[in-house]
C-alpha positions in Angstrom: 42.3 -102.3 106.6 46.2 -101.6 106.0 47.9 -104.1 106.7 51.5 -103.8 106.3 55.1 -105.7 107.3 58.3 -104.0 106.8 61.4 -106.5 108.0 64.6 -105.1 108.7 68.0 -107.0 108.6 65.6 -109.7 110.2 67.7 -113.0 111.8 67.0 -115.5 113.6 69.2 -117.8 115.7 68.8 -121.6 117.1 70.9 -122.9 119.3 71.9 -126.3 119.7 72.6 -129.2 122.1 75.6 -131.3 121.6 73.3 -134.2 120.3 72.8 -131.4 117.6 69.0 -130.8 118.9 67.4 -127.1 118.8 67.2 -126.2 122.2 65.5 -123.2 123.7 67.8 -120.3 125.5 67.1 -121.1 129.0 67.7 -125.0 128.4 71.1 -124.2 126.6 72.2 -122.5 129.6 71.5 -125.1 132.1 73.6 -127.7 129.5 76.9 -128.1 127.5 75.4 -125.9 124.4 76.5 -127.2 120.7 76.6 -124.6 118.2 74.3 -121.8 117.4 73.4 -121.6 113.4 71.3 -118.8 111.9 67.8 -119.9 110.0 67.4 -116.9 109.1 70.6 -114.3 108.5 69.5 -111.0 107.4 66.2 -110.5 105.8 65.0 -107.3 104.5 61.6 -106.4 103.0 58.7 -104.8 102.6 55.4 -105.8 102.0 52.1 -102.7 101.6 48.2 -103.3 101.7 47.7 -105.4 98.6 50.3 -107.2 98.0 50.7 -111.2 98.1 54.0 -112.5 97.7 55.8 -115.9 97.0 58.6 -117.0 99.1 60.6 -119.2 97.2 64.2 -121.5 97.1 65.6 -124.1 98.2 64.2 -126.6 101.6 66.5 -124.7 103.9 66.7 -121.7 103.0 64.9 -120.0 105.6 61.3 -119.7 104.2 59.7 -121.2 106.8 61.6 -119.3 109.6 60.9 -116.2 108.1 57.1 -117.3 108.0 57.4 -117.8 111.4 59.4 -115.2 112.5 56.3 -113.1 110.7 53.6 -115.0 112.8 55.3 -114.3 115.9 56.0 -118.0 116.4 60.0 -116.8 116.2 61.1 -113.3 118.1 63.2 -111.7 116.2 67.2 -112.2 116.9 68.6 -109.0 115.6 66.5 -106.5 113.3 63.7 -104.9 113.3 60.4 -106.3 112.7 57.1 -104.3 112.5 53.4 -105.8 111.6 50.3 -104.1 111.4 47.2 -106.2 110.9 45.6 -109.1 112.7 47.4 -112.7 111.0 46.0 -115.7 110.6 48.1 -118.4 109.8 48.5 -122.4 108.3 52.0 -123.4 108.8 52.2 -127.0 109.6 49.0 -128.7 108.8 49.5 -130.8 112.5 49.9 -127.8 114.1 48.2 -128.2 117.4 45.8 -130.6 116.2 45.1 -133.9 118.5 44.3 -137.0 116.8 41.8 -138.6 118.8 39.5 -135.7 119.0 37.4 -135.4 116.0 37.0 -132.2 114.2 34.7 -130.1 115.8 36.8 -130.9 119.0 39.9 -130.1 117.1 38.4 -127.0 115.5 37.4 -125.5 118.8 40.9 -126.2 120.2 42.4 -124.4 117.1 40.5 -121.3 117.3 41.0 -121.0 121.1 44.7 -121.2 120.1 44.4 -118.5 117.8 43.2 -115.9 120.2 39.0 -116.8 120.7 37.3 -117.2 123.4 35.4 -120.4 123.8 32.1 -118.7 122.8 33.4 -117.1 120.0 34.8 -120.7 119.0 31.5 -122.4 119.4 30.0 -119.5 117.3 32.0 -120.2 114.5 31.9 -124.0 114.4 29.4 -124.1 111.4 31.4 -121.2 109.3 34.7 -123.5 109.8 32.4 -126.7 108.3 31.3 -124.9 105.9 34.7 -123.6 104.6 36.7 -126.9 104.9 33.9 -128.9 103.6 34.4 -132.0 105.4 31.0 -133.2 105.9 30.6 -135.7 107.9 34.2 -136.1 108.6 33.7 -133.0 110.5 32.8 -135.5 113.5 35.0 -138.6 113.3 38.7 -138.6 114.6 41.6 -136.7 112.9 43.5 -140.0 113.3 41.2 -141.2 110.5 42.0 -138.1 108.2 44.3 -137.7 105.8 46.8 -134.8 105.5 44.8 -132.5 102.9 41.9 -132.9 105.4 43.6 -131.6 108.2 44.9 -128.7 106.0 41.7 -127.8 105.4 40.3 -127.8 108.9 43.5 -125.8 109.4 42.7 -122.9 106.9 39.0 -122.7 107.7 40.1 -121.9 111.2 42.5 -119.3 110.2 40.3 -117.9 107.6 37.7 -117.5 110.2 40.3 -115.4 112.3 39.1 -112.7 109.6 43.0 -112.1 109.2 44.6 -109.2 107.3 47.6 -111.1 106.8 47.7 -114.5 105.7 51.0 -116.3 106.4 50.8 -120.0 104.2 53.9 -122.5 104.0 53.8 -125.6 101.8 50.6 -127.4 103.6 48.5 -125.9 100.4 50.1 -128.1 98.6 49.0 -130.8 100.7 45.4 -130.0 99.5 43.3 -131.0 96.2 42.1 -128.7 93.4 39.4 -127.9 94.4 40.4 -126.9 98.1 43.2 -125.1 96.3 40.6 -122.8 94.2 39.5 -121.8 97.4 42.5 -120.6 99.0 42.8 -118.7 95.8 39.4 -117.0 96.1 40.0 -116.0 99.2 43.6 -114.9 98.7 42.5 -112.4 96.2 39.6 -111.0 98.1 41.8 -110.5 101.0 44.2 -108.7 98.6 41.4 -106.7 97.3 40.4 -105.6 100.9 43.8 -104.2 101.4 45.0 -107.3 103.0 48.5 -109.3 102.4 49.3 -112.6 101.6 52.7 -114.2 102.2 53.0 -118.1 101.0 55.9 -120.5 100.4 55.9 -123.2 98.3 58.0 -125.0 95.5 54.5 -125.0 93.7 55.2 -122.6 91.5 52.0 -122.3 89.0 50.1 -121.9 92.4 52.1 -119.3 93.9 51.6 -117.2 90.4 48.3 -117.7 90.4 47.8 -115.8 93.8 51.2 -113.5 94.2 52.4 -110.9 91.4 55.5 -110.7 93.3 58.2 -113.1 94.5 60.8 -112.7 97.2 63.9 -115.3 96.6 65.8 -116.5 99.7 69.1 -118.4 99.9 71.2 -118.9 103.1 69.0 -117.4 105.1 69.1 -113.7 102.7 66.6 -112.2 100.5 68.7 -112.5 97.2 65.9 -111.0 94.5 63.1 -109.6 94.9 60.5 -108.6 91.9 58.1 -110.0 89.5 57.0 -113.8 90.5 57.3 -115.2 86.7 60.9 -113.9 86.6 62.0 -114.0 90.1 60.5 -117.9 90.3 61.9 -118.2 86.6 65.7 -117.3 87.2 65.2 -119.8 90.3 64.9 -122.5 88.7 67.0 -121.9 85.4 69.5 -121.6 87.7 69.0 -125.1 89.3 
C-alpha cells in the first residue's frame, strides 16, 4: 500500500443564486447568478503513507470542502490535486441513507454507492453488522435510529471499502465511546499498513489520539501545519 495526497494551491469555488443558494455551473448559467465565494482559497499540503492528520479551526473555514474536495465529491477549481490510494469515506452521517429502509437495505445501497457491485454488497452484509454493532437494529428502519447509529452503519460501510485513505469529518463525534475506540483501532492499523487518515473535528482529545500531526485552516488557507498538541494548542489559545 502507499497511499499518498499531495494538494497544490487547491480552491474551490461555489457559485450562487441571487436567493444566495449554491448552485451548480450549468444552472448559474441558465439564471441571474449571485456571487461566487471560495470554500476553499488555496490549500497546500502533503500527506505520505502513514500519516493521519487533524484538520482543525473554525465551522467555516473550509475543512469540510477540503475533505471533500479530497474524496472527489468537489473537482478541484484551480490547483493541482493528486491521490493515490482507494478512499473510503464518512462525511455526513445522512449521506445517501433513506429512512424508511432498514439497515441492511440501507447498507447495501451504501456500498453500491461506494463503487460495489450488488454481489459484492450482499457479500459483505454480515462484515458491515458486525463492525457497526447494531444488532437487531440492523433490520428496523433508519427513521427509528438515532444519529450515532447511522454513523456507524456509515463507517462500517466505508471500512469495508478496505480503503487506504480514510477521509472523517465531525460525524465521529456523533458516536459513543465505545464506537469511538473503534474508529481508533482501525485508524492506527490503517496507519500501520501504510495507509492515511485525514479527520476534522473540534474534538480535540480524539483527533490526538489518532493523528500526530495537525493541519490549521482559516479562510479557506492552510495557516500551520506541524505537531497536533501544538498546532491544536496555539488554536485554541488563540480563541
Amino acid at each position: 500500500m502507499r497511499a499518498h495526497i499531495r494538494c497544490e494551491e487547491v480552491g474551490v469555488r461555489f457559485q450562487l443564486d441571487r436567493a444566495r443558494n449554491v448552485v451548480t455551473p450549468a444552472y448559474a448559467r441558465l439564471v441571474r447568478s449571485g456571487e461566487t465565494v471560495w470554500g476553499l482559497e488555496s490549500a497546500t499540503l502533503e500527506v505520505k503513507p502513514g500519516e493521519a492528520i487533524a484538520l482543525v479551526g473554525r465551522s467555516g473555514s473550509g475543512k469540510t470542502t477540503l475533505l471533500r474536495a479530497l474524496a472527489g465529491v468537489l473537482p478541484a477549481d484551480r490547483g493541482t490535486l493528486t491521490i493515490t490510494g482507494r478512499i473510503g469515506s464518512l462525511l455526513a452521517i445522512d449521506a445517501g441513507l433513506l429512512s424508511r429502509l432498514t439497515g441492511t437495505e440501507n447498507a447495501v445501497l451504501l456500498s453500491v454507492l461506494a463503487g460495489m457491485t450488488r454481489k459484492q454488497a450482499a457479500q459483505a452484509l454480515p462484515r458491515i453488522r458486525e463492525i457497526s454493532g447494531l444488532g437487531a437494529a440492523f433490520e428496523r428502519p433508519v427513521s427509528a435510529w438515532s444519529q450515532g447509529m447511522r454513523a456507524r452503519l456509515g463507517f462500517a460501510v466505508a471500512d469495508c471499502m478496505q480503503p487506504d485513505i480514510l477521509l472523517l469529518d465531525e460525524v465521529h463525534e456523533a458516536l459513543d465511546h465505545e464506537f469511538r475506540m473503534v474508529i481508533e483501532e482501525r485508524a492506527h492499523a490503517l496507519k500501520l499498513d501504510g495507509g492515511i487518515v485525514v479527520a476534522a473535528g473540534h474534538d480535540h482529545g480524539l483527533l490526538e489520539r489518532v493523528c500526530e500531526r495537525a493541519v490549521l485552516i482559516e479562510g479557506g488557507r492552510v495557516v500551520d501545519d506541524g505537531p497536533v498538541d501544538r498546532v491544536a494548542g496555539d488554536y485554541v489559545a488563540a480563541l
